[in-house]
C-alpha positions in Angstrom: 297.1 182.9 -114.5 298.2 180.7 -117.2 301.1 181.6 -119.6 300.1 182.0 -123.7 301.7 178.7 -124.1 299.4 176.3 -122.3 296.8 178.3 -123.8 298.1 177.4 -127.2 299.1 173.8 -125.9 295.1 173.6 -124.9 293.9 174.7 -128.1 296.0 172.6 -130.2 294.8 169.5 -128.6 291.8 170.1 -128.8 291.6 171.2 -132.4 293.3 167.7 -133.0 290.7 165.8 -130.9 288.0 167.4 -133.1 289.6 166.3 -136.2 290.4 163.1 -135.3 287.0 162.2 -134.0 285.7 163.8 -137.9 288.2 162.0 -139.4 286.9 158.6 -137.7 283.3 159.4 -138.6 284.5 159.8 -142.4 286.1 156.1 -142.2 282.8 154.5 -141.3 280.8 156.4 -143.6 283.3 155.8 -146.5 281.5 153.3 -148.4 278.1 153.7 -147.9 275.6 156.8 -148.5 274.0 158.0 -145.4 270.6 157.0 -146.7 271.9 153.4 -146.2 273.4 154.4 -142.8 269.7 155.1 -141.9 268.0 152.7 -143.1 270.3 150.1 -141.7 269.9 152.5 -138.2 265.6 152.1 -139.0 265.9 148.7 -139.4 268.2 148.2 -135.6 265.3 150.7 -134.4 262.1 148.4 -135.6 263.9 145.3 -134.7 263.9 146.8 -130.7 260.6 147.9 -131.3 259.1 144.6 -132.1 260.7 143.0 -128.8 258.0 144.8 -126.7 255.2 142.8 -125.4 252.3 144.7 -127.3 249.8 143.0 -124.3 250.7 145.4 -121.5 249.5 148.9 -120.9 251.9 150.8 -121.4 253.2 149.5 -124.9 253.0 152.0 -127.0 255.3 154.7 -125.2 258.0 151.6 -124.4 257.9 150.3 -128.4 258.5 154.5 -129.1 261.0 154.8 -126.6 263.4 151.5 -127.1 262.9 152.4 -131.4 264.1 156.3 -130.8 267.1 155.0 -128.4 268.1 152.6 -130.3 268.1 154.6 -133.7 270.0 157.4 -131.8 272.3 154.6 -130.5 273.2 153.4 -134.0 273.4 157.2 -135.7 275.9 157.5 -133.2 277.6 154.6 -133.8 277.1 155.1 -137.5 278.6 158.7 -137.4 275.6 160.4 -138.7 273.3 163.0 -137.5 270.1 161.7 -135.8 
C-alpha cells in the first residue's frame, strides 16, 4: 500500500499538470476573443471541406467528416471548446 506521501506527491503533480496545460491555453487565447478563435477554426474547417471531389458518391459524408475533424483539430489547437 502506498504511504500518504506519494499520495500527496501524486496529487501535487497532477494538480500542476492541470494548471499548466490551463495556463498554456490562456497564452494562445490572450489576444484574440474566442469568436475570432472560431471563426479562424470555420474557416481551416471549409477550406478541408472544399478539397473533396464533389463527383463521387459518397461526398457529402467525406466534405462533413474532413470539415468536423478539422474544426475539432483547430479548437484543440486553439485551446477552445469545440
Amino acid at each position: 500500500m502506498t504511504n500518504s506521501k506519494t499520495r500527496f506527491t501524486v496529487a501535487l503533480l497532477v494538480s500542476a499538470f492541470a494548471w499548466s496545460i490551463s495556463a498554456a491555453a490562456a497564452q494562445r487565447a490572450q489576444g484574440q476573443s474566442v469568436a475570432d478563435l472560431r471563426a479562424e477554426c470555420f474557416r481551416q474547417a471549409n477550406a478541408a471541406a472544399d478539397m473533396v471531389v464533389t463527383a463521387s458518391p459518397g461526398a457529402t459524408a467525406e466534405r462533413n467528416s474532413r470539415g468536423t475533424s478539422a474544426y475539432r483539430d483547430c479548437a484543440r489547437r486553439k485551446g477552445i471548446r469545440p
